[in-house]
N, C-alpha and C positions, 0 to 999 in steps of 0.2 A: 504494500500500500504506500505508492509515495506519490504524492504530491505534483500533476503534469504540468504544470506550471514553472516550474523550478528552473531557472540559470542554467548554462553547464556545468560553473563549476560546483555549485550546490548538489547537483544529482551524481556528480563525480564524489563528493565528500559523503555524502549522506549513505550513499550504497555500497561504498568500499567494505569490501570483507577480506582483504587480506593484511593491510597495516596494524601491526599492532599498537605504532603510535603513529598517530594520525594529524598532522597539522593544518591548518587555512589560514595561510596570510593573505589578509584583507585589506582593501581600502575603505576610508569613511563610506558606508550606504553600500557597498558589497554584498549585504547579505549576509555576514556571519556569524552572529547569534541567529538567526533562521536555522541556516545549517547545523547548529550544535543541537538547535533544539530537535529538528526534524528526526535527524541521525537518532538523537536519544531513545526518544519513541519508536522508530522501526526497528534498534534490537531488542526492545521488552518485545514488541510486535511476533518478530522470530524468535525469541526465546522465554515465553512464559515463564515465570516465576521468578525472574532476577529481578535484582535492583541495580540501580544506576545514580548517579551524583552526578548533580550541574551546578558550578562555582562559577563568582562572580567579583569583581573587586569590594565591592559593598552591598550592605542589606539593602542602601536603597536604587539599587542596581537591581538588584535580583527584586524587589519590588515592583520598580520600572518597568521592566523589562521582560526576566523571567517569569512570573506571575503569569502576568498576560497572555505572553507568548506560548506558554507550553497549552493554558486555558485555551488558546485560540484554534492550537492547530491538532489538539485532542478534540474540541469539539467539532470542527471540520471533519476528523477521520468518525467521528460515530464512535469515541470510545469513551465509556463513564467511567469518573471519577469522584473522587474525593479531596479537600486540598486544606490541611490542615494547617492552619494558620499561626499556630501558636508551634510546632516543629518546624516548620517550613518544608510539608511533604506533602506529594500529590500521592496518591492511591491508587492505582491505576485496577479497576475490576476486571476480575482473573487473568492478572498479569502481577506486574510488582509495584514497589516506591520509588519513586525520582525524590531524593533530599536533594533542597538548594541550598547550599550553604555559602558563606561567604571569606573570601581572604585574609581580611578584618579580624577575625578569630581561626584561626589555622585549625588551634586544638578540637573543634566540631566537626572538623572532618575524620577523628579516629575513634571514632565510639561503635564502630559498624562496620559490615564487609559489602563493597558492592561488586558487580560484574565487570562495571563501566565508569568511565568518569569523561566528561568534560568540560575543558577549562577553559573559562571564557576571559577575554582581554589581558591574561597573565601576564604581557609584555608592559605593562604597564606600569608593574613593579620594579624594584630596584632588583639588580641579578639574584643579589643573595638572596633576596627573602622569596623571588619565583623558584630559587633552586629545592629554597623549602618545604616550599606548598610542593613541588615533582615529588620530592619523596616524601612525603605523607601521602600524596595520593599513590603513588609507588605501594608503599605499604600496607592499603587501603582495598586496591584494586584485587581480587584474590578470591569472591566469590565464583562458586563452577558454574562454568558457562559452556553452550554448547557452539559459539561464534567460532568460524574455521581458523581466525588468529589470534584464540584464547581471550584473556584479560587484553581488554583495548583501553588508552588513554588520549582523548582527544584536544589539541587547541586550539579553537579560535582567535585570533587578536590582528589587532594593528601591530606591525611590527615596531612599537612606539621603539626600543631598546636600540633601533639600529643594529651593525653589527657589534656594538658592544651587550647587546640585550641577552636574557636568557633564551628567544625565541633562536635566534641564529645562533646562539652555542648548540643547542641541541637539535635542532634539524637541519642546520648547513654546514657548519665547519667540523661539530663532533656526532653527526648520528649515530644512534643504535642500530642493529638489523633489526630489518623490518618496519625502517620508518620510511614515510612520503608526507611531502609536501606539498602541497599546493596553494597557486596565487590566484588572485580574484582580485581583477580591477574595478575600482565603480560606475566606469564608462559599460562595463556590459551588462549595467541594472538597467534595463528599458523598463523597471517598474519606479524610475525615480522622475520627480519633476524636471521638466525641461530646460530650469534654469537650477539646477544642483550641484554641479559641476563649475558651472562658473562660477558660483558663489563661495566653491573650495579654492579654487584656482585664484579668487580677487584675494581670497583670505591667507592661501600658504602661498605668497610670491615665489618664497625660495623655492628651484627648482628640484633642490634633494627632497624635499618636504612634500613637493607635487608627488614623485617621485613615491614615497612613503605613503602617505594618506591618498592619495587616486590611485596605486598599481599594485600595492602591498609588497613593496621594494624592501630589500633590506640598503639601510645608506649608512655612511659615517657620518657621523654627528660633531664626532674631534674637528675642531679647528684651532690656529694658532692662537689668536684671538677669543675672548668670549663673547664680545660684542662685535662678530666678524662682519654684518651687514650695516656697518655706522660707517660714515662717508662724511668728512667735514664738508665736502662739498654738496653729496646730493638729500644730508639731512639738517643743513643750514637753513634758519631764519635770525630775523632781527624785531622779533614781535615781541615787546615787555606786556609788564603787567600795565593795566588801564584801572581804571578804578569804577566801572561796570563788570570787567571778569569773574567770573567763579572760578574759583580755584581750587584744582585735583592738587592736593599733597602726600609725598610718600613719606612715611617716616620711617630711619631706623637708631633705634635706641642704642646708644651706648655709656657706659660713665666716660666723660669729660671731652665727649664726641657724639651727639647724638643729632643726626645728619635729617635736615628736608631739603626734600626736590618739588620745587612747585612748577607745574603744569595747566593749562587753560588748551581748553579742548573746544578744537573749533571745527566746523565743518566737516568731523569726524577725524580728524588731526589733532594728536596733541603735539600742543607746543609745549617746548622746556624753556620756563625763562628766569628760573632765578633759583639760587641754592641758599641754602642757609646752616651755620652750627652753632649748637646750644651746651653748655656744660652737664647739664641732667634733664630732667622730662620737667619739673618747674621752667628752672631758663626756656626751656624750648616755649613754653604755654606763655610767660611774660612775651619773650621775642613776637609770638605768633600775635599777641593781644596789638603788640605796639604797632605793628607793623599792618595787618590786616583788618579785614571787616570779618569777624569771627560767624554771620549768618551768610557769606559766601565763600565759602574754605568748607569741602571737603578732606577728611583726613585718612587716607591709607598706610596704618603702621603696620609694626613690625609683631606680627602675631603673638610671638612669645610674650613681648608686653604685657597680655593680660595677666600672666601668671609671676609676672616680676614684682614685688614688695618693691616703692616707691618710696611710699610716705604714712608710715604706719604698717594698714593692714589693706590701702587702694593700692591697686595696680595705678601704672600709667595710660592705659585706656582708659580706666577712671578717673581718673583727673583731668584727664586729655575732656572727656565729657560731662564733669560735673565742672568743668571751665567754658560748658556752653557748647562746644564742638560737635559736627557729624562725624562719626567715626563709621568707616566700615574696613570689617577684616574679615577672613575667615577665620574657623577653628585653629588652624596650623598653616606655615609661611608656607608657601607653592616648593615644589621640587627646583632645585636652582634650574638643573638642563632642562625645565617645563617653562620656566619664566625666563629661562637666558632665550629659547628657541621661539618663543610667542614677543620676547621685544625685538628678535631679530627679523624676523617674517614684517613687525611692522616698519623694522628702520628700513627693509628692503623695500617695501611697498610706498614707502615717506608718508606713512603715517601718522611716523613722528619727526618732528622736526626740532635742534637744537638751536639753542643761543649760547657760542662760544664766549660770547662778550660777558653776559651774565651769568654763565655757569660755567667757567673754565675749570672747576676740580672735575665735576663730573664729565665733561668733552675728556678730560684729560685720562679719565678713567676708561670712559669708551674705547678710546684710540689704543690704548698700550695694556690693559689689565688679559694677564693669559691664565695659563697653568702653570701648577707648579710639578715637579719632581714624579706625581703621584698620579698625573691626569687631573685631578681635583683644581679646581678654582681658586686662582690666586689668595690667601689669607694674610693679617695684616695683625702683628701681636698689637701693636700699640693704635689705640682709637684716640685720641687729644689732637684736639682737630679738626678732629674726624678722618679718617685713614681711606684709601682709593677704595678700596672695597665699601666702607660703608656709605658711600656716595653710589658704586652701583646698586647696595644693595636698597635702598632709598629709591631709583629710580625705579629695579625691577618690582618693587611690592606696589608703587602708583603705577606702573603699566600694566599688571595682574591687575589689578583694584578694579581700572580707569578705562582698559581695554581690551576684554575679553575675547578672544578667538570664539569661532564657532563651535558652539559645547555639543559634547557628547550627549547631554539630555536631547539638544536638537536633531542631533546626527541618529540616533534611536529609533525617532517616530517614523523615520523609513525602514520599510518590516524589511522587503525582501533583499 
């Protein structure tokens, strides 16, 4: 029972019965959680009574997404279920359980034996902790099954990792026997809007990143630079502040260095027009009061802040806000290569544009700040000042904050 509708390379993935581990690199709207889900349900299909696992980077991911998706294309086949909400299992009558579990919590995936597993967006992770979650599902996959290449492990993903990811360690450079790979571009979903492609394309300028997200390429990600797509020339302007602007601010906290980058976002461009250093999170809130209209200042700090002891028993988001301020941040500061690769896409596209005049730490940080020794991102013991890093790291949390790429929640609502 599969699905005639389906892609090639979906009915290629979905029906393979010889890989024991089984990959799909995909591009954004490729289709690749479809395919993990589909695959899922055609081996309970052929082999009554196993169980199977579908993992996902977060529970609200597998809420998203999986949920739905497995609901949708069980009800399509005419198979009833059950879907227990408070385990996270579907019940599949007289067959078995799909548990969805999530990466977020590793330790939920060893409490039980399944037939099958697949794992969805794994490359998303950092190597080691994908290398993880492989062996616990390693360890996990073990119930009897009667599929002609025993225990099967499947992965869906964007090859986010590049070649330094765990997707390309284990299916291109070090395979096991008995793996295959396969690529899925999103030019061959004739099930996506007409205008979905180019709205990847205006959004990942960079041509590695097309490359990555539309072919499900693997690309190098290393460059010598970390701000490689900054151009004094073609991300030049001479726009200051006016005293109408709103103003994006990024902030990053340090003792005796704690760094803003103020930004005014215009016609879908941000501009950089002015830097600022304060001795602690006070100085910084005086500075800001003297200097600005505190009900047009947005503020983008530096996440960890909220858990930082300031002044008593307030964080410095707290204070940042009970001094009157907008503050948004997330839970936890962005992945560096997540936030270095989303301001470089925009410096490529001139998104963004600098004021050398007005910001010469941070221009000066763009141009020259590399790796060090480790591959790792330039580090700077001493912050009094404020040190090169903590002016990018200023800039990358207002371009996170201020300029979001196209999300994966969005990239989702296209099924196939």
């Amino acid at each position: 029972m599969v699905n005639q509708t389906l892609l090639p390379h979906q009915y290629e993935f979905i029906t393979d019965t010889k890989s024991k581990y089984l990959g799909l690199s995909g591009g954004y709207g490729s289709g690749k959680s479809e395919c993990g889900i589909q695959r899922t349900i055609l081996l309970m299909l052929r082999d009554p009574s196993i169980n199977t696992l579908y993992a996902m980077p977060s529970f609200d991911l597998l809420n998203l997404r999986a949920v739905g998706g497995f609901s949708e294309v069980l009800t399509r086949y005419g198979i009833k279920y059950d879907y227990v909400k408070q385990s996270k299992t579907f019940h599949l009558h007289g067959l078995g359980n799909i548990y969805l579990r999530s990466y977020d919590n590793p330790d939920s995936m060893i409490a039980f034996e399944v037939a099958h597993m697949t794992l969805d967006e794994l490359d998303v992770l950092k190597p080691e902790k994908a290398e993880d979650i492989w062996h616990k599902a390693l360890s996990r996959v073990r119930q009897h099954t009667n599929h002609p290449a025993g225990n099967t492990i499947s992965l869906v993903s964007t090859p986010d990792g590049g070649i330094n990811g765990f997707f390309y360690k284990r299916f291109v450079e070090k395979p096991a026997p008995n793996t295959r790979l396969i690529k899925a571009s999103t030019s061959a979903n004739f099930f996506l809007p007409p205008d979905y492609i180019t709205t990847l394309k205006d959004t990942y300028g960079d041509n590695d990143l097309i490359a990555m997200y539309l072919e499900g390429e693997f690309v190098s990600l290393n460059k010598v630079r970390q701000f490689t797509r900054y151009s004094n020339t073609n991300n030049s302007t001479t726009r200051t502040v006016t005293p109408e602007d709103t103003l994006h601010i990024g902030l990053d906290f340090n003792v005796q260095g704690s760094v803003m980058i103020v930004g005014v976002k215009e016609d879908g461009v941000m501009h950089i027009v002015a830097e600022h250093v304060a001795m602690d999170t006070m100085s910084m809130i005086l500075l800001l009061n003297n200097t600005y209209d505190r009900k047009k200042v947005i503020l983008y700090p530096d996440a960890s802040s909220q858990n930082r002891s300031v002044n008593a028993d307030r964080s410095s988001l707290q204070l940042l806000r009970d001094a009157g301020y907008t503050v948004k941040h997330s839970k936890k500061n962005p992945e560096v290569s997540a936030s270095l690769m989303q301001c470089n896409n925009h410096l490529f596209t001139k998104k963004i544009l600098i004021n050398p005049h007005s910001v010469p730490r941070l221009a000066s940080a763009l141009e020259t700040l590399g790796y060090d020794s480790h591959d790792k991102p330039e580090k700077f013991s001493s912050h009094k000042d404020g040190s090169m890093d903590d002016y990018a790291d200023g800039f990358r949390y207002l371009i996170y904050g201020a300029m979001p790429l196209l999300t994966r929640a969005k990239i989702s609502t296209f099924r196939h």
